[in-house]
N, CA, C and O atoms as a Tinker XYZ file with bonds, in Angstrom:
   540  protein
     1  N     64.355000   88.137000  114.387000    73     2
     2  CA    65.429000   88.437000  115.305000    64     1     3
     3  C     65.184000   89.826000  115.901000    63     2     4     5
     4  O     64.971000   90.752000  115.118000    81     3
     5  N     65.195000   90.033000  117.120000    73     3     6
     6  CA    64.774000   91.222000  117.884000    64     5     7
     7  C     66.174000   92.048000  117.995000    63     6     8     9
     8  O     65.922000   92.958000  118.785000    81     7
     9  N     67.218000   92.134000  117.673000    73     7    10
    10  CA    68.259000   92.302000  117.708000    64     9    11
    11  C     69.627000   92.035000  116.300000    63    10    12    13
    12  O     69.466000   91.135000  115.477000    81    11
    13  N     70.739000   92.858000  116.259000    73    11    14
    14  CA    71.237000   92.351000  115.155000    64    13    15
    15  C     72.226000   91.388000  115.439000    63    14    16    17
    16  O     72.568000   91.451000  116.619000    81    15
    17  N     72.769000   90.584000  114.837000    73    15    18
    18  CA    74.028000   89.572000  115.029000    64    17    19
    19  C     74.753000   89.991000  113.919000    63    18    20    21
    20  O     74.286000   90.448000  112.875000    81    19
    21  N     75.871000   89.818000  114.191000    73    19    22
    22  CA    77.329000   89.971000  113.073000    64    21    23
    23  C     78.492000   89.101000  113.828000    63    22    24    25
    24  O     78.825000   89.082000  115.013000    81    23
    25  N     78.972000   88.402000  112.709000    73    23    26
    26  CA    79.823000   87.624000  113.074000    64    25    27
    27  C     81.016000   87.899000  111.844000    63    26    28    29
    28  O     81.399000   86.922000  111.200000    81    27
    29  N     81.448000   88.943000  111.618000    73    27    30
    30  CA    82.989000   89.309000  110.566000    64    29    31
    31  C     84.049000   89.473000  110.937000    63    30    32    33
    32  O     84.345000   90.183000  111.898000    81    31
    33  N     84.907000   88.774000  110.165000    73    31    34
    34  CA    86.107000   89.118000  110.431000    64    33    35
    35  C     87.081000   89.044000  109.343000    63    34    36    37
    36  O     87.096000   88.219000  108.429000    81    35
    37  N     88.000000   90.137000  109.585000    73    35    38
    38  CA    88.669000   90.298000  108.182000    64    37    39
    39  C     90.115000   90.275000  108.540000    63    38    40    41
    40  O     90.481000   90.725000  109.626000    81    39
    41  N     91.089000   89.694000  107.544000    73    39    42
    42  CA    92.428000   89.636000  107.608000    64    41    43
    43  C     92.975000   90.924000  106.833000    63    42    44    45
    44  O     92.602000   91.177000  105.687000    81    43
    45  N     93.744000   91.599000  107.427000    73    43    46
    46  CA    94.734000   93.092000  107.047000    64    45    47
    47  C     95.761000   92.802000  106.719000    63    46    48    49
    48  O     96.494000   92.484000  107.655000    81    47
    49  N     96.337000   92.745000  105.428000    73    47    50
    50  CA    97.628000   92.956000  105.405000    64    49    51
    51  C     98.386000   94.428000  104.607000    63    50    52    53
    52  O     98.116000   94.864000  103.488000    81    51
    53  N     99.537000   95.053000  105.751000    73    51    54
    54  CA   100.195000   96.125000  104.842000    64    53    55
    55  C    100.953000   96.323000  105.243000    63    54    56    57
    56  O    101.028000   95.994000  106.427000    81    55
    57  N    102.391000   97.163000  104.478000    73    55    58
    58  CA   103.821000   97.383000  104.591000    64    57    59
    59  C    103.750000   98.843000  104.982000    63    58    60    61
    60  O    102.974000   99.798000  105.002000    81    59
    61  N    105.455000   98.355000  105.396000    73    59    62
    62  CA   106.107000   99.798000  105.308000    64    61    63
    63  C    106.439000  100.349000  104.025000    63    62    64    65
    64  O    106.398000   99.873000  102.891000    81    63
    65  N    106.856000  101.732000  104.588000    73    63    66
    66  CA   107.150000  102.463000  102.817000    64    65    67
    67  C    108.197000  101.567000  102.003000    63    66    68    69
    68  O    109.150000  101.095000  102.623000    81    67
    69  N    108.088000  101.376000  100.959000    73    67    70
    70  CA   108.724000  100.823000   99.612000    64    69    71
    71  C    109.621000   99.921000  100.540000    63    70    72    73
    72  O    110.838000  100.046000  100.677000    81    71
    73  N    108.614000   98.764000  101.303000    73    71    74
    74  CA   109.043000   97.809000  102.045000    64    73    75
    75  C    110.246000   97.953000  102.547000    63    74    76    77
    76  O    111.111000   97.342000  101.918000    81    75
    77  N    110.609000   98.554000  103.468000    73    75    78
    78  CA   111.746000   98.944000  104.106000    64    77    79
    79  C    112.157000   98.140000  105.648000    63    78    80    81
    80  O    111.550000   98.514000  106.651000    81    79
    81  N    112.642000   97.628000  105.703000    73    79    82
    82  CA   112.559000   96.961000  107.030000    64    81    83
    83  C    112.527000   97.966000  108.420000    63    82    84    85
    84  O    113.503000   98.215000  109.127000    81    83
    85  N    111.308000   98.408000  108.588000    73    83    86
    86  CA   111.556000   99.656000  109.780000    64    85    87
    87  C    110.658000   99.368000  111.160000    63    86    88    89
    88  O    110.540000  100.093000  112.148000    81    87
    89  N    110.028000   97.978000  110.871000    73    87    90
    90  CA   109.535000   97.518000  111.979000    64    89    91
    91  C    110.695000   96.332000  112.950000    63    90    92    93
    92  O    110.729000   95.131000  113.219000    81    91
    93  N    111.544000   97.599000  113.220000    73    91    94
    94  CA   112.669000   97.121000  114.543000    64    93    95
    95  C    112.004000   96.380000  115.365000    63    94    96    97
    96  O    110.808000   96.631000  115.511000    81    95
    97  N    112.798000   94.955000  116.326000    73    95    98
    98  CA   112.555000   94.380000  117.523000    64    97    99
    99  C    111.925000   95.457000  118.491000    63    98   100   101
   100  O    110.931000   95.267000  119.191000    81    99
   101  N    112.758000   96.763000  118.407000    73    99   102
   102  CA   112.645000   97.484000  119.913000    64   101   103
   103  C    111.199000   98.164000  119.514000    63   102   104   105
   104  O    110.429000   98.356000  120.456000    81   103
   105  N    110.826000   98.492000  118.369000    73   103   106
   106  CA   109.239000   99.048000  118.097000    64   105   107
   107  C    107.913000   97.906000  118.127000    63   106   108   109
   108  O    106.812000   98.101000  118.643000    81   107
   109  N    108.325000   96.821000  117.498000    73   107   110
   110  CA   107.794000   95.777000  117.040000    64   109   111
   111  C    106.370000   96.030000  117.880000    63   110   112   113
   112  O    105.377000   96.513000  117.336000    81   111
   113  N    106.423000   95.562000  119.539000    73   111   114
   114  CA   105.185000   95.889000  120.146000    64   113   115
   115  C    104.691000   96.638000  120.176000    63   114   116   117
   116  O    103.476000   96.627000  119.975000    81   115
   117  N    105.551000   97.977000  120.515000    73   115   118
   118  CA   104.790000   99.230000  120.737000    64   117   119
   119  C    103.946000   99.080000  119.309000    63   118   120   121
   120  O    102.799000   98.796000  119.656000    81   119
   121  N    103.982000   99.119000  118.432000    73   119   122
   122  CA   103.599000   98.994000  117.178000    64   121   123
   123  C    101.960000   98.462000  117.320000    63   122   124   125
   124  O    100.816000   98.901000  117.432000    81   123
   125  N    102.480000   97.607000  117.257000    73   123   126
   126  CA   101.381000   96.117000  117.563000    64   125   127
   127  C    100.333000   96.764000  118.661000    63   126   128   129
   128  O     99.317000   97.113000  118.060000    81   127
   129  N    100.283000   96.927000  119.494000    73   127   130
   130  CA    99.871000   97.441000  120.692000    64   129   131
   131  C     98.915000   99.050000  120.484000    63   130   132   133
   132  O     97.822000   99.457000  120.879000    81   131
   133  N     99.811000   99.498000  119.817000    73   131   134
   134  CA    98.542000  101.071000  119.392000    64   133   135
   135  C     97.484000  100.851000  118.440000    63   134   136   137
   136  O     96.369000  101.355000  118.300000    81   135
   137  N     98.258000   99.787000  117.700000    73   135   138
   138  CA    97.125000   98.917000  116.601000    64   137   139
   139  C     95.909000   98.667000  117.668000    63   138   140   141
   140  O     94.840000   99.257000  117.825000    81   139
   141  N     96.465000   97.632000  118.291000    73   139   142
   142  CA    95.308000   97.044000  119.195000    64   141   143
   143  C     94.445000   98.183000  119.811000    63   142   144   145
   144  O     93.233000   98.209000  119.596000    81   143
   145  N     94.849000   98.802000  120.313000    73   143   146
   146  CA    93.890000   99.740000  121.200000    64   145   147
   147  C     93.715000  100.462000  119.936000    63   146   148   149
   148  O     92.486000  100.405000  119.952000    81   147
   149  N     93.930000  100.983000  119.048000    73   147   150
   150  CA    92.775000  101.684000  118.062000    64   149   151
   151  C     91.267000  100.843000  117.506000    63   150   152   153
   152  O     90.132000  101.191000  117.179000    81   151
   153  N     91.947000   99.698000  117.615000    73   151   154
   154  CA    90.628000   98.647000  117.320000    64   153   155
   155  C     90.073000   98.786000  117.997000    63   154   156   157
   156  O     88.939000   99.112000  117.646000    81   155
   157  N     90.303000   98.689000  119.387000    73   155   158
   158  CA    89.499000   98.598000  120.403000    64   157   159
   159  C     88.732000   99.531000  120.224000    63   158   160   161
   160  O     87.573000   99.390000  119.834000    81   159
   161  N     89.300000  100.661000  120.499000    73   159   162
   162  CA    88.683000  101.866000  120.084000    64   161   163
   163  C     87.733000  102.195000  119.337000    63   162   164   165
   164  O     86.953000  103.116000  119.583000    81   163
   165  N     87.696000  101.189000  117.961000    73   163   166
   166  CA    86.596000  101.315000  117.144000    64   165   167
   167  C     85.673000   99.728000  116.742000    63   166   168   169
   168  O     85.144000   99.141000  115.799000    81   167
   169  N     85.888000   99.633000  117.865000    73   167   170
   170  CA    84.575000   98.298000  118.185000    64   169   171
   171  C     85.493000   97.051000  117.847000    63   170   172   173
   172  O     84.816000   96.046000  118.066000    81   171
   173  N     86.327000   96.824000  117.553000    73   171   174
   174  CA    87.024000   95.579000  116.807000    64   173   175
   175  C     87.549000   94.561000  117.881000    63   174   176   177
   176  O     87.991000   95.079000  118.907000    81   175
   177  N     87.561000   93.639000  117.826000    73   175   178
   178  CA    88.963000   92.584000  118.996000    64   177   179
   179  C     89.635000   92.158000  117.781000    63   178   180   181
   180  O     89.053000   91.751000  116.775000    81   179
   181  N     91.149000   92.295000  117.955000    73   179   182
   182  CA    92.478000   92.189000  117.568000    64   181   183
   183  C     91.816000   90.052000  117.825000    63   182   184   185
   184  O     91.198000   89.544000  118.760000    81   183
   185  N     92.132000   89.680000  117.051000    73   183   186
   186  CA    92.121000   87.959000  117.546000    64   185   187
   187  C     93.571000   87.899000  117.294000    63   186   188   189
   188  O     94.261000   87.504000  118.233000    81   187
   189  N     94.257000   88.277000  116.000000    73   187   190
   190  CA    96.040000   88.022000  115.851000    64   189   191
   191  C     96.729000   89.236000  115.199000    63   190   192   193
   192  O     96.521000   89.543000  114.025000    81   191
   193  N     97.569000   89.922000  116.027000    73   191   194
   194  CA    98.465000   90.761000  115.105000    64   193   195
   195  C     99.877000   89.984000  114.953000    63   194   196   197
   196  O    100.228000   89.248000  115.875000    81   195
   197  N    100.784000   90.150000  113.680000    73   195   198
   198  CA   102.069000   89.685000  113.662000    64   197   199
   199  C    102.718000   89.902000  112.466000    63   198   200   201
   200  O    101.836000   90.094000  111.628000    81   199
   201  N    103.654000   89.962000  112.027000    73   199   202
   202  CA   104.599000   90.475000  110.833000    64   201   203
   203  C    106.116000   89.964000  111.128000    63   202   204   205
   204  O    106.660000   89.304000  112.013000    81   203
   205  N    106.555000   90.675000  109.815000    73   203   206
   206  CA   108.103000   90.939000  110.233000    64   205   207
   207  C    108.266000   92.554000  109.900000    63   206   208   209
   208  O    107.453000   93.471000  110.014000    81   207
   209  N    109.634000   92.537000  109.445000    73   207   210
   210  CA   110.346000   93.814000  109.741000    64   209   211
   211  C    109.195000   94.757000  108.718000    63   210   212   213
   212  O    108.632000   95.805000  109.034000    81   211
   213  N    109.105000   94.159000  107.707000    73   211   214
   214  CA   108.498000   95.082000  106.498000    64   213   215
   215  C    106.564000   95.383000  106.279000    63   214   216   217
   216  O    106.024000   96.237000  105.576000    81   215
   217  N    106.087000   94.607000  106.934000    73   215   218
   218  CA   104.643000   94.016000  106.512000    64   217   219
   219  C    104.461000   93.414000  108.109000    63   218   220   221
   220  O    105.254000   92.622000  108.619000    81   219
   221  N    102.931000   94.107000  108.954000    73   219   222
   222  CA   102.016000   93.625000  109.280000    64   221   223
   223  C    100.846000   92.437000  108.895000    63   222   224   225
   224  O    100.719000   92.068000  107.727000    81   223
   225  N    100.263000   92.049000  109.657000    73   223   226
   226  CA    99.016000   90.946000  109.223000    64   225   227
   227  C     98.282000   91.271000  110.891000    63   226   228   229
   228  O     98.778000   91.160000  112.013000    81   227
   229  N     96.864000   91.721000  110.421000    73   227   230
   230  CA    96.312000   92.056000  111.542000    64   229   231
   231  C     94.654000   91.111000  111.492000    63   230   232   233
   232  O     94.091000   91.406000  110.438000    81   231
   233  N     94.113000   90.473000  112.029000    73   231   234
   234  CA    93.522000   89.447000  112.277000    64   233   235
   235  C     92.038000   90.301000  112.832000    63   234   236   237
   236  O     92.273000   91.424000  113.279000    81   235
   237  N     91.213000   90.059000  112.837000    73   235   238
   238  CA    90.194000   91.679000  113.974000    64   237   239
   239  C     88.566000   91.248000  113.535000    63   238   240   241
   240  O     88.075000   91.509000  112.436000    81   239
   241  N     88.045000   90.720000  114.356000    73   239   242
   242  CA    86.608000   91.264000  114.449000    64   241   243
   243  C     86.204000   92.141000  113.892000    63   242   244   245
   244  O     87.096000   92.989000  113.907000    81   243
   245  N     84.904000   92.702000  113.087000    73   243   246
   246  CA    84.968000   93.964000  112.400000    64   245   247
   247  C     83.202000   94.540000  112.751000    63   246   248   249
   248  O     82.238000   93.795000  112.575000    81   247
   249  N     83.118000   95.530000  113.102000    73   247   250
   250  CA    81.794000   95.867000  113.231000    64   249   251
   251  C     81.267000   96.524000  112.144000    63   250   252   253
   252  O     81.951000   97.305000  111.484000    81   251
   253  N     79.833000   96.222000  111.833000    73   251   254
   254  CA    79.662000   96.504000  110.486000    64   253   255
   255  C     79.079000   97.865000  110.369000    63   254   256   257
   256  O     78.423000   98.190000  109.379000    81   255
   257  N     79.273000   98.538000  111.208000    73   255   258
   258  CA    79.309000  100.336000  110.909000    64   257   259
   259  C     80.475000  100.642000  110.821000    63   258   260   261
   260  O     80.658000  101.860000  110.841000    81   259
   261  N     81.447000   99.965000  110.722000    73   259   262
   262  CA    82.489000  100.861000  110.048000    64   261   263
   263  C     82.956000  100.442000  109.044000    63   262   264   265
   264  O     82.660000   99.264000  108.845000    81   263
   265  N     83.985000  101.198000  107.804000    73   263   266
   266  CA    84.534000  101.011000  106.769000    64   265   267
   267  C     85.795000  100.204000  106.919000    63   266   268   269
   268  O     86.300000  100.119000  108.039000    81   267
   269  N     86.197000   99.767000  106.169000    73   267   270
   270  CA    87.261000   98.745000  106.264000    64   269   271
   271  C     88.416000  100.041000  105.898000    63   270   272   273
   272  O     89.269000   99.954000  106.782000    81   271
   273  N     88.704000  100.957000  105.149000    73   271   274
   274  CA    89.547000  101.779000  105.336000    64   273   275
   275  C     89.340000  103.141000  105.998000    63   274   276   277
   276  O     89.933000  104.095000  105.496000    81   275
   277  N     88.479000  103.363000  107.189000    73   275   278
   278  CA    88.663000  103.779000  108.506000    64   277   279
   279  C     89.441000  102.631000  109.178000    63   278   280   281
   280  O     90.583000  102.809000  109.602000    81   279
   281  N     89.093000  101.990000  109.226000    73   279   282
   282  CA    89.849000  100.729000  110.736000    64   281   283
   283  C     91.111000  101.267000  109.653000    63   282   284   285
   284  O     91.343000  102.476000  109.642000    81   283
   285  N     91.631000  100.676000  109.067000    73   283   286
   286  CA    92.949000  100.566000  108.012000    64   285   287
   287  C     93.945000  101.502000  108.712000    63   286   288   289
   288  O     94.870000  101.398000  109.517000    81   287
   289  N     93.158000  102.703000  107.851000    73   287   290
   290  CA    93.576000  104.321000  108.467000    64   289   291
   291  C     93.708000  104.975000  109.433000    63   290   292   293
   292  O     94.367000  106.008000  109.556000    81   291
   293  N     92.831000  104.197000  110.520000    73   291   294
   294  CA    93.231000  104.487000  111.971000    64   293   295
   295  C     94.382000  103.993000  112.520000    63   294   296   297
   296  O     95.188000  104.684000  113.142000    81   295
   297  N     94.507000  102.597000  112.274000    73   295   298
   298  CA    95.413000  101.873000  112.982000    64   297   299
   299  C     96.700000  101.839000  111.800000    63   298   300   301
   300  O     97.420000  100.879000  112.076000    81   299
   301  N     96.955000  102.207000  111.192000    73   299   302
   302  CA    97.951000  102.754000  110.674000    64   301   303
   303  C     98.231000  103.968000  110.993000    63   302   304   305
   304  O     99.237000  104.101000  111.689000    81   303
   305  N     97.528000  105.121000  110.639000    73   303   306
   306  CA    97.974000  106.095000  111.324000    64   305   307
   307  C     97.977000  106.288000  113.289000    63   306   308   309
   308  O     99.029000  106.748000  113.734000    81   307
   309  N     97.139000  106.032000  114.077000    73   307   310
   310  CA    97.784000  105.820000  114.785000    64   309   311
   311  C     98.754000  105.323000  115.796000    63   310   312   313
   312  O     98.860000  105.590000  116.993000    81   311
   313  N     99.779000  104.135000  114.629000    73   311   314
   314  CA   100.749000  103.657000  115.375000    64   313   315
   315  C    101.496000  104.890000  114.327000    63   314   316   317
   316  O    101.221000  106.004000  114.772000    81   315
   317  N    102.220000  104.949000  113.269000    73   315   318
   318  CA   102.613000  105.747000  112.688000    64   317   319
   319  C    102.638000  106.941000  113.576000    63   318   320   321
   320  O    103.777000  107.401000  113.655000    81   319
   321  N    101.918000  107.469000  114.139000    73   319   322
   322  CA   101.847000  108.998000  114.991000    64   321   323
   323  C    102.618000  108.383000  115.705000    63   322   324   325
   324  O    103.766000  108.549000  115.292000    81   323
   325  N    102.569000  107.680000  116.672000    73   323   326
   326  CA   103.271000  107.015000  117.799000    64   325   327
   327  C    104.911000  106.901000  117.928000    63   326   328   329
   328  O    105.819000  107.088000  118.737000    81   327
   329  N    104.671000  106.473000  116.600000    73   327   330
   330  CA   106.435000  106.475000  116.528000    64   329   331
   331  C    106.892000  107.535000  116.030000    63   330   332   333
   332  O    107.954000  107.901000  116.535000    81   331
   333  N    106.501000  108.137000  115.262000    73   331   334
   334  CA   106.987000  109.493000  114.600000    64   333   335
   335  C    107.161000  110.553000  115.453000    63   334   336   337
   336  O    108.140000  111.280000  115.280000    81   335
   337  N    106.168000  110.832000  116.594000    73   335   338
   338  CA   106.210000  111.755000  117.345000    64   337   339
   339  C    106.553000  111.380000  118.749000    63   338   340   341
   340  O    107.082000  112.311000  119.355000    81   339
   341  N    106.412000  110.344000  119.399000    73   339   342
   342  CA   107.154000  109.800000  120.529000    64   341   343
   343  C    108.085000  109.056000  120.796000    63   342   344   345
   344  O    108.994000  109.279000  121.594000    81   343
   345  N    107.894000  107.980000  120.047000    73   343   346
   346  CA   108.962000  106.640000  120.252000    64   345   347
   347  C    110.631000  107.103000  119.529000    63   346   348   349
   348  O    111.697000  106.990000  120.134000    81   347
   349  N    110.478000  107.566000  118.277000    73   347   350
   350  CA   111.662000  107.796000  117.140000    64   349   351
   351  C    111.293000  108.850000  116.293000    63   350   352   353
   352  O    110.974000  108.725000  115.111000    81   351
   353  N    111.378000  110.475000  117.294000    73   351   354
   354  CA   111.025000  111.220000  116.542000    64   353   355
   355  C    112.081000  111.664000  115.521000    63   354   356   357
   356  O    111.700000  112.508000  114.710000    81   355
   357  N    112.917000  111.379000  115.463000    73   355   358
   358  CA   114.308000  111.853000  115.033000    64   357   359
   359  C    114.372000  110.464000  113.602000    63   358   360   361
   360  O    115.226000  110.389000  112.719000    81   359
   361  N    113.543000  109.818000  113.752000    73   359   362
   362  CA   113.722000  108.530000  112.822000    64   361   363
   363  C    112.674000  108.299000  111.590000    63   362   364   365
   364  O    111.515000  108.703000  111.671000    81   363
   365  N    113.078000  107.751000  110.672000    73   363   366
   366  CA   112.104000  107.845000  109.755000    64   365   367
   367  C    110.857000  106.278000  109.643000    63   366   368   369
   368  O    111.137000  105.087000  109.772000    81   367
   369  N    109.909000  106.735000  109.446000    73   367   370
   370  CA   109.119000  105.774000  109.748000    64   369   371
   371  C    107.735000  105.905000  109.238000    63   370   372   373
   372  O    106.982000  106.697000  109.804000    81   371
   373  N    107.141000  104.904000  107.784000    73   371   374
   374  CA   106.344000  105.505000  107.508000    64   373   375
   375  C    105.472000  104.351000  106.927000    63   374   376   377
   376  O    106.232000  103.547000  106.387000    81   375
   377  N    104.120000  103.941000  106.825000    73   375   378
   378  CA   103.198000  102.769000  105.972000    64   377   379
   379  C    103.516000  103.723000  104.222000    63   378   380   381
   380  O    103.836000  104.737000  103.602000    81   379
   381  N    103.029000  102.135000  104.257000    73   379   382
   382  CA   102.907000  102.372000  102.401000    64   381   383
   383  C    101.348000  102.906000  102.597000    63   382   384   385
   384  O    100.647000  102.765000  103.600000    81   383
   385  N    100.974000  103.625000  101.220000    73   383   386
   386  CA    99.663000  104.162000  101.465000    64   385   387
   387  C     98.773000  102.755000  100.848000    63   386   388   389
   388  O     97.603000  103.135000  100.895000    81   387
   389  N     98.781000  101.615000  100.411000    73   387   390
   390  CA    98.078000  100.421000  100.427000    64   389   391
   391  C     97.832000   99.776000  100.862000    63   390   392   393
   392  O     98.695000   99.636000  101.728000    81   391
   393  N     96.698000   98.635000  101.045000    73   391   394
   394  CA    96.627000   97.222000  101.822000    64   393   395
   395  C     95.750000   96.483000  101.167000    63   394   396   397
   396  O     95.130000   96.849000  100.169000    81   395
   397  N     95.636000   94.957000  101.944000    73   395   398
   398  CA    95.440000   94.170000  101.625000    64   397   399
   399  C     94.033000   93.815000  102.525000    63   398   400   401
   400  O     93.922000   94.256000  103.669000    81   399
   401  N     93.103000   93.080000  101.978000    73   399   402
   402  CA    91.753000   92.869000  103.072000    64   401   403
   403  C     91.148000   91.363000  102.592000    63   402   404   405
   404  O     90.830000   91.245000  101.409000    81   403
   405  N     91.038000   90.569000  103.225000    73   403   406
   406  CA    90.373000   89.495000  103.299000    64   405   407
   407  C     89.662000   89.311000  103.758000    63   406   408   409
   408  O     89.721000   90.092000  104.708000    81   407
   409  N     88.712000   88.675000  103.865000    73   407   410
   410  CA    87.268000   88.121000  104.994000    64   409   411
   411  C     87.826000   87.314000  105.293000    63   410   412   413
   412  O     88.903000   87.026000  104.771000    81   411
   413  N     87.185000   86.541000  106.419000    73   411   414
   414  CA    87.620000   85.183000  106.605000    64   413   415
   415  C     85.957000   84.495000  107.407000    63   414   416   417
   416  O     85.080000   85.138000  107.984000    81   415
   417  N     86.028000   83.210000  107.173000    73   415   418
   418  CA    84.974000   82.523000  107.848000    64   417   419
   419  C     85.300000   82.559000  109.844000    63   418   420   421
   420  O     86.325000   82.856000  110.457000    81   419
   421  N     84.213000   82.211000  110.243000    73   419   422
   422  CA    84.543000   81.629000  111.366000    64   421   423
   423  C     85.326000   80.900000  112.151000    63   422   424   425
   424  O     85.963000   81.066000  113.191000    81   423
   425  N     84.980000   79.503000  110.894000    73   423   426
   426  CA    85.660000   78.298000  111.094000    64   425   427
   427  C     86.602000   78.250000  110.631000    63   426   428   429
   428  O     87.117000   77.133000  110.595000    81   427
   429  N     87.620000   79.804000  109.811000    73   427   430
   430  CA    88.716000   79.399000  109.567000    64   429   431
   431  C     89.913000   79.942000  110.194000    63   430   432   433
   432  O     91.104000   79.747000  109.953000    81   431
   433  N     89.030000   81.025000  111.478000    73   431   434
   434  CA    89.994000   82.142000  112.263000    64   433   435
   435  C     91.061000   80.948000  112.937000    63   434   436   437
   436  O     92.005000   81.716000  113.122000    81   435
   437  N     91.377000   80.121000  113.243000    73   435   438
   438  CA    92.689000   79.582000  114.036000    64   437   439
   439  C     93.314000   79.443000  113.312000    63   438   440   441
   440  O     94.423000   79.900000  113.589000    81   439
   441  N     93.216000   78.773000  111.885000    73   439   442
   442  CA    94.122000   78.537000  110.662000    64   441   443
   443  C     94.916000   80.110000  110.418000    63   442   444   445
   444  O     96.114000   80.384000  110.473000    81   443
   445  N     93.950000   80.822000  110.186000    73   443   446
   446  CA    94.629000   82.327000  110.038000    64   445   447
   447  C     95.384000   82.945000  111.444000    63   446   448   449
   448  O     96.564000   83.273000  111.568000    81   447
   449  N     94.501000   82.978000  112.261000    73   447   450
   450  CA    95.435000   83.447000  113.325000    64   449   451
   451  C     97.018000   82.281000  113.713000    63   450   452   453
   452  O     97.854000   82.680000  114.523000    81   451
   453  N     97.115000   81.478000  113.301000    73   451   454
   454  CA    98.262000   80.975000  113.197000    64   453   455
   455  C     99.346000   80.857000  112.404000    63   454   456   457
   456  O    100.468000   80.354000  112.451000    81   455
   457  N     98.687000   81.459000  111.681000    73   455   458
   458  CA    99.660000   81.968000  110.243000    64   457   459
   459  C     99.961000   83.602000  110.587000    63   458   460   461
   460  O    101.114000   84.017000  110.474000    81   459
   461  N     99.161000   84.265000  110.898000    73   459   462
   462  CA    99.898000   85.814000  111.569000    64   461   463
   463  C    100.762000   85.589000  112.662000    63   462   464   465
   464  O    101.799000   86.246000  112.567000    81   463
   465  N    100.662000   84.700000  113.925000    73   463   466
   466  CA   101.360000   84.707000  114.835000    64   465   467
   467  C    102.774000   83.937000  114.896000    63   466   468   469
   468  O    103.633000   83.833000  115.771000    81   467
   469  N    102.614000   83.349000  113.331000    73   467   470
   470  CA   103.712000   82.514000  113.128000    64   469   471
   471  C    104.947000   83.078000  111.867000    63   470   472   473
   472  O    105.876000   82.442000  111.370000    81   471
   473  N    104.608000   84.168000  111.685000    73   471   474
   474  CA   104.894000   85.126000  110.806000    64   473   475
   475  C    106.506000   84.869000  110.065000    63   474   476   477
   476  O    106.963000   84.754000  108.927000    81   475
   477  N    106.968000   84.863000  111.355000    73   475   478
   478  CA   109.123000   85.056000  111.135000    64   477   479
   479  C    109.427000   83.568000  110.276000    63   478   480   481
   480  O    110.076000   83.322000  109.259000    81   479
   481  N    108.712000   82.818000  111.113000    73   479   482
   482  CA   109.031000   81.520000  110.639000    64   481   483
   483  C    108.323000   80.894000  109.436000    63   482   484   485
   484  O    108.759000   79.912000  108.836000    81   483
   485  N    107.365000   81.445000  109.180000    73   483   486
   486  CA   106.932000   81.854000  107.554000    64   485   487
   487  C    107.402000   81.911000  106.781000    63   486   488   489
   488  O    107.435000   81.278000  105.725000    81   487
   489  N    108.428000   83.658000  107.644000    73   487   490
   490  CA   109.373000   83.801000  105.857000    64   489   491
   491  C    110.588000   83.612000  105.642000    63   490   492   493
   492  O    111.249000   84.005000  104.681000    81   491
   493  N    110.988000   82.872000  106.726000    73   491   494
   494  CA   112.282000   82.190000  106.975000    64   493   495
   495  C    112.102000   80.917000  106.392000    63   494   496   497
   496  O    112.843000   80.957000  105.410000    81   495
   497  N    111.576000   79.854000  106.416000    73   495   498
   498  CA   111.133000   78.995000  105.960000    64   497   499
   499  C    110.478000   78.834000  104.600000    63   498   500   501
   500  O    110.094000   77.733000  104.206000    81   499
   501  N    110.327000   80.225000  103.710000    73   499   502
   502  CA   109.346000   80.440000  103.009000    64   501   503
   503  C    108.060000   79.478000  102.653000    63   502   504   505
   504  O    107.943000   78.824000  101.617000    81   503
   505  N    107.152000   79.535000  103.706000    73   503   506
   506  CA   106.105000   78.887000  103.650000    64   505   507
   507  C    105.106000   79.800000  104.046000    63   506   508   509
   508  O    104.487000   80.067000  105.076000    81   507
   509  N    105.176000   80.282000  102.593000    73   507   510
   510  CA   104.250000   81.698000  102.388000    64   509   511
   511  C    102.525000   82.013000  101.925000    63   510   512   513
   512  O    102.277000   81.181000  101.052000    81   511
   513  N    101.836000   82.492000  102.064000    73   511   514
   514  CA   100.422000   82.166000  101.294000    64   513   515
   515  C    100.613000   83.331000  100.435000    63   514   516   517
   516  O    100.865000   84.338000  101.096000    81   515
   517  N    100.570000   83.534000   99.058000    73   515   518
   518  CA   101.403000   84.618000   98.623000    64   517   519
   519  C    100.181000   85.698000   98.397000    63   518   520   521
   520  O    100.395000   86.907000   98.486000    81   519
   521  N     99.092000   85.246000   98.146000    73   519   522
   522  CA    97.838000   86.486000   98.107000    64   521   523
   523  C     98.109000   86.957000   99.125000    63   522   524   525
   524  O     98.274000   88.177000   99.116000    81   523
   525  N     98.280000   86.197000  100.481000    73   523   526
   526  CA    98.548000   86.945000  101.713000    64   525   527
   527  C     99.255000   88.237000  102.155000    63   526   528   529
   528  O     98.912000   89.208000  102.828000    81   527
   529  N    100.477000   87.833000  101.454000    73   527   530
   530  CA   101.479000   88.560000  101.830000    64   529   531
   531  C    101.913000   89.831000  100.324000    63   530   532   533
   532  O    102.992000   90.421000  100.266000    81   531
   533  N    101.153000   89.936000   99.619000    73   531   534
   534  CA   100.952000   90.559000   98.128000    64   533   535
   535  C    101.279000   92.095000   98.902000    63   534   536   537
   536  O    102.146000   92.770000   98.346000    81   535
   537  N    100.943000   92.399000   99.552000    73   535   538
   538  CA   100.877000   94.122000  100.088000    64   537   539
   539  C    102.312000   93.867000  100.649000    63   538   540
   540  O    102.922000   94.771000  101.220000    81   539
């Protein structure tokens, strides 16, 4: 091969502090959205972000020069900056310092990305994958 190929992708899961419900409707995207562009930022495509109030699940391409807690740490901290210092500076708002990391196959990214994008109705329904949702 004259060239390298990588084909990874890993499932993220992590909370807010001592699971607090602080991922409001009115943040929810902005949220989601600084995530995304930090990935971007560091080589990744977002395939599914989605959660509820307490806990993210972030879905992402992964390039294999970077560490899985750089990406983590970026995109946690910079949505965290985001809201802390622009969106709700006056508000408290903070990740748990843990997470959760899965690989996933190829052939199994739609199964997963449909389970992040289907998130509310997950845990409303409790039809949960519970390793999943462990963080």
């Amino acid at each position: 091969m004259q060239r390298n190929f990588t084909q990874l992708y890993i499932h993220c899961v992590w909370g807010t502090w001592d699971r607090l419900p602080l991922i409001t409707p009115d943040i929810k995207e902005i949220i989601y959205a600084a995530i995304i562009r930090q990935c971007r930022h560091l080589n990744c495509t977002v395939i599914a972000i989605g959660g509820v109030a307490d806990h993210i699940h972030l879905l992402t391409s992964f390039a294999p020069t970077l560490t899985i807690s750089k990406l983590i740490g970026e995109a946690k901290g910079s949505s965290s900056h985001l809201i802390t210092h622009e969106i709700k500076p006056n508000e408290f708002f903070k990740w748990q310092g843990g997470y959760g990391v899965f690989t996933v196959s190829h052939r199994n990214l739609e199964d997963v990305a449909n389970y992040i994008k289907n998130q509310p109705q997950h845990h409303q329904q409790k039809q949960l994958i519970s390793d999943w949702e462990m963080q």
